[in-house]
C-alpha positions as CSV (number, residue, x, y, z in Angstrom):
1,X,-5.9,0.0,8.6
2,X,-3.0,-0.7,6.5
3,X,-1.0,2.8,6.3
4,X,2.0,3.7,3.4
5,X,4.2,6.9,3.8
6,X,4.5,8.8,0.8
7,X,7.9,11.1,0.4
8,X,7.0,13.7,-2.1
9,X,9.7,15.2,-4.6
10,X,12.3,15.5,-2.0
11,X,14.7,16.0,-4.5
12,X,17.8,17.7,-5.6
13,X,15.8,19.9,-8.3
14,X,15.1,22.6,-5.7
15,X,18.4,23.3,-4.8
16,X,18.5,25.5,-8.6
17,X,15.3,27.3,-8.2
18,X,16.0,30.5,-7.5
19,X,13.8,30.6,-4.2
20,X,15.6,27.8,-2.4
21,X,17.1,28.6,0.8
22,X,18.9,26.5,3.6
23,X,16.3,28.0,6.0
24,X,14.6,25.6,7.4
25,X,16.3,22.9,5.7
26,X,17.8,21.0,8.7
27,X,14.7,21.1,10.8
28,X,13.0,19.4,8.1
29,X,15.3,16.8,7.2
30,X,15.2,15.7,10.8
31,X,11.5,15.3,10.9
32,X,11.8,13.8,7.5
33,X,14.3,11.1,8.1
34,X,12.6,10.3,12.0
35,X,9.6,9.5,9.9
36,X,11.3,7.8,7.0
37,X,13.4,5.5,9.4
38,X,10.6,5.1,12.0
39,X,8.2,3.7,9.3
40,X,11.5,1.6,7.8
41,X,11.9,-0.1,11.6
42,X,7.7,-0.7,11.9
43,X,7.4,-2.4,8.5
44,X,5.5,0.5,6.9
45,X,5.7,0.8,3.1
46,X,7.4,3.8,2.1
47,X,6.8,5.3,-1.7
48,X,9.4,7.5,-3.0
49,X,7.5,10.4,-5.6
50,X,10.0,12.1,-7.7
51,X,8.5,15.0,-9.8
52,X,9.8,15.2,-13.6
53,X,8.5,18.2,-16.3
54,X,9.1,21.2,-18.7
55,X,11.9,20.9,-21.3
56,X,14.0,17.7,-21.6
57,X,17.0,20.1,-21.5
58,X,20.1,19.7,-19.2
59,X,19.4,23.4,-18.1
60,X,16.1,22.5,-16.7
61,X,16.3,21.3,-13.2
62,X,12.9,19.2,-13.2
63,X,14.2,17.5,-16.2
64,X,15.3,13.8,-15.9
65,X,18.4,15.5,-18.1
66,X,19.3,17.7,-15.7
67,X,20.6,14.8,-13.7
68,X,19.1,16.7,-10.3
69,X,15.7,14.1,-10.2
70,X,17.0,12.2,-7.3
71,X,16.9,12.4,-3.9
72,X,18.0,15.5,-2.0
73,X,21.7,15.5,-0.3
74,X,20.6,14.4,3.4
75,X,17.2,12.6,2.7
76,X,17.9,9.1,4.8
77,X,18.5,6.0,2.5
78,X,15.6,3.9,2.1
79,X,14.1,1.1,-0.1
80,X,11.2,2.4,-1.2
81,X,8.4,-0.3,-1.8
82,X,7.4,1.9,-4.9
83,X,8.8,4.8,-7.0
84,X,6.3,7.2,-9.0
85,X,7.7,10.3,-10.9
86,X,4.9,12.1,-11.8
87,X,4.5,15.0,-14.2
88,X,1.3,17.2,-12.3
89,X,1.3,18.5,-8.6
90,X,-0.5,15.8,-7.3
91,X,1.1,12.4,-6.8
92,X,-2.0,10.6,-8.1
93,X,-2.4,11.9,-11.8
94,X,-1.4,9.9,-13.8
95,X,1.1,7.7,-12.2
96,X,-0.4,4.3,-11.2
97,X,0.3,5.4,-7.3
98,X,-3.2,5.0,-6.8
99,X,-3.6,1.6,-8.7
100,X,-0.3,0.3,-6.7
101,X,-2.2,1.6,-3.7
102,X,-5.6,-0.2,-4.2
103,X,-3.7,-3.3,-5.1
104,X,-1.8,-3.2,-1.7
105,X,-5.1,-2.7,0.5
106,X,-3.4,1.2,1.9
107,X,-6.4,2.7,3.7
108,X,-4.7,5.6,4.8
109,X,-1.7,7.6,3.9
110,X,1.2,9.6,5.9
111,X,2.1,12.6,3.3
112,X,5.3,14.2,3.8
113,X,8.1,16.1,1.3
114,X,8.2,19.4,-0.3
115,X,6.2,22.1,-1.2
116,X,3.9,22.2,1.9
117,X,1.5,23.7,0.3
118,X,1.8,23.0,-3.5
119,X,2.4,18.9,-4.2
120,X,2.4,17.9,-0.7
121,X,-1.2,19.6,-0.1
122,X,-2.2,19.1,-3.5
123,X,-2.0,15.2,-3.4
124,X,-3.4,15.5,-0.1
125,X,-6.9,16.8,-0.9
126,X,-6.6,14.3,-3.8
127,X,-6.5,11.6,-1.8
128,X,-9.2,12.6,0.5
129,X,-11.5,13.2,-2.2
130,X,-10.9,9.7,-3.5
131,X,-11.7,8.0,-0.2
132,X,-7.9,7.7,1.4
133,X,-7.7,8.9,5.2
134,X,-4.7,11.0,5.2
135,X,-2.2,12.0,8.0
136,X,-0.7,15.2,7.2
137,X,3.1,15.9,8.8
138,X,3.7,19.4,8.3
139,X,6.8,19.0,9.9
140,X,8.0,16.9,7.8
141,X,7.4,19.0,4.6
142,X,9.1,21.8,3.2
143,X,8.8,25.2,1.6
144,X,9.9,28.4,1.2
145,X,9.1,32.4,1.8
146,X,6.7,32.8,-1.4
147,X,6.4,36.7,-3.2
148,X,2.4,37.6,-3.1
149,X,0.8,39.5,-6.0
150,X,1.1,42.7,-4.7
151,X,4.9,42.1,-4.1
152,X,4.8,41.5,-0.3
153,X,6.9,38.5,1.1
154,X,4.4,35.8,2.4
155,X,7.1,33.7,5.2
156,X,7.2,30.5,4.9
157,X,5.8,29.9,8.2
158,X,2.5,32.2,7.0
159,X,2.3,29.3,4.6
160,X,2.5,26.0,6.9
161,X,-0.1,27.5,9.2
162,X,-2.8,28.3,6.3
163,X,-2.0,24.8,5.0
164,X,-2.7,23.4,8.5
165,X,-6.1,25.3,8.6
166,X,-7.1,24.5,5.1
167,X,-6.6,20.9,5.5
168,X,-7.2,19.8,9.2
169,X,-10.5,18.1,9.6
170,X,-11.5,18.5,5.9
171,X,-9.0,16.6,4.2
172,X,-6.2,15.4,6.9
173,X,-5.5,14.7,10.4
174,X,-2.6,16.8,11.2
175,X,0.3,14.9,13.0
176,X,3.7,15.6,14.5
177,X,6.0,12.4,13.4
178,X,5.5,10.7,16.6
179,X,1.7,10.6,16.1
180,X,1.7,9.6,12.4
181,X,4.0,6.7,13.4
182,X,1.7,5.6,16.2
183,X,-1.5,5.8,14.3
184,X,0.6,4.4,11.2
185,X,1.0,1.0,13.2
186,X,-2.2,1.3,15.9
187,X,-4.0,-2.2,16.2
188,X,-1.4,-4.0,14.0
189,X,-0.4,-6.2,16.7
190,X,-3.8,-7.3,18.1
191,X,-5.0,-7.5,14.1
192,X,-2.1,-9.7,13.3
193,X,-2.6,-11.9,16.3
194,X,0.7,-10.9,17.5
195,X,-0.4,-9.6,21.1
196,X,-1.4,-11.7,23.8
């Protein structure tokens, strides 16, 4: 099954929301870049998703004025096969990602990028309900401690594991980076004739 890896909104924007914090940062940019520059050495497509919306005013840091829609300071350099900004939370509103997918025969996407559980999870149960398989590397996503209703802190780590349990076996395979890389390129070689 041909497999894409989709990089969502891992962008400079988040750097001047009021909520962003280094925590976490490096441990995710390690998992992020080992799964950007594994699928860059396997010959796995990689789609770069920028996000883009409310006022077209330099003092809005999702707007394309702003001048922070680009990649985030530390993200690994990579040709992306596609580029998508969309203007929803899920990567496949309005965007033509899932024409561009279609028309390259992708059975199964590898989602990774930030929020973990807002465009990254969001796009995930998306895909699933339109017939994608979908590996889901919650390492190699990002967010941050969210403030609940009732004014308590909800850690960041409180929301990776209810995103896991939402989303494993209903909508995703969870995988560490080595196993989305493995299943990413599984029966490749013996489909392509290349192994003896």
């Amino acid at each position: 099954m041909k497999t894409c890896l989709l990089v969502i909104d891992v962008q400079e924007s988040f750097r001047h929301r009021p909520f962003f914090s280094e925590d976490g940062l490096p441990a995710y940019l390690a998992a992020q870049n080992a799964l950007i520059e594994g699928c860059t050495a396997r010959g796995v497509p990689i789609v770069r998703i920028l996000h883009s919306d409310g006022p077209a005013e330099a003092s809005n840091p999702f707007a394309v004025e702003s001048g922070h829609v680009r990649p985030l300071a530390g993200l690994a350099a990579f040709a992306p096969a596609a580029e998508f900004t969309k203007h929803r939370h899920s990567a496949l509103v309005g965007t033509g990602l899932d024409v561009w997918l279609a028309r390259n025969g992708i059975g199964r996407l590898v989602v990774s990028g930030i929020r973990t559980e807002q465009c990254c999870e969001t796009t995930t149960r998306h895909a699933s309900d339109l017939g994608w398989e979908v590996d889901y590397v919650t390492q190699a996503t990002l967010t941050w401690d969210m403030r609940q209703p009732d004014g308590r802190v909800l850690p960041a780590e409180d929301i990776r594991v209810r995103t896991e349990t939402v989303l494993a076996g209903r909508f995703a395979t969870l995988c560490t980076v080595e196993e989305a890389l493995a299943r990413a390129t599984a029966g490749r070689e013996t489909a392509t004739g290349a192994a003896a």
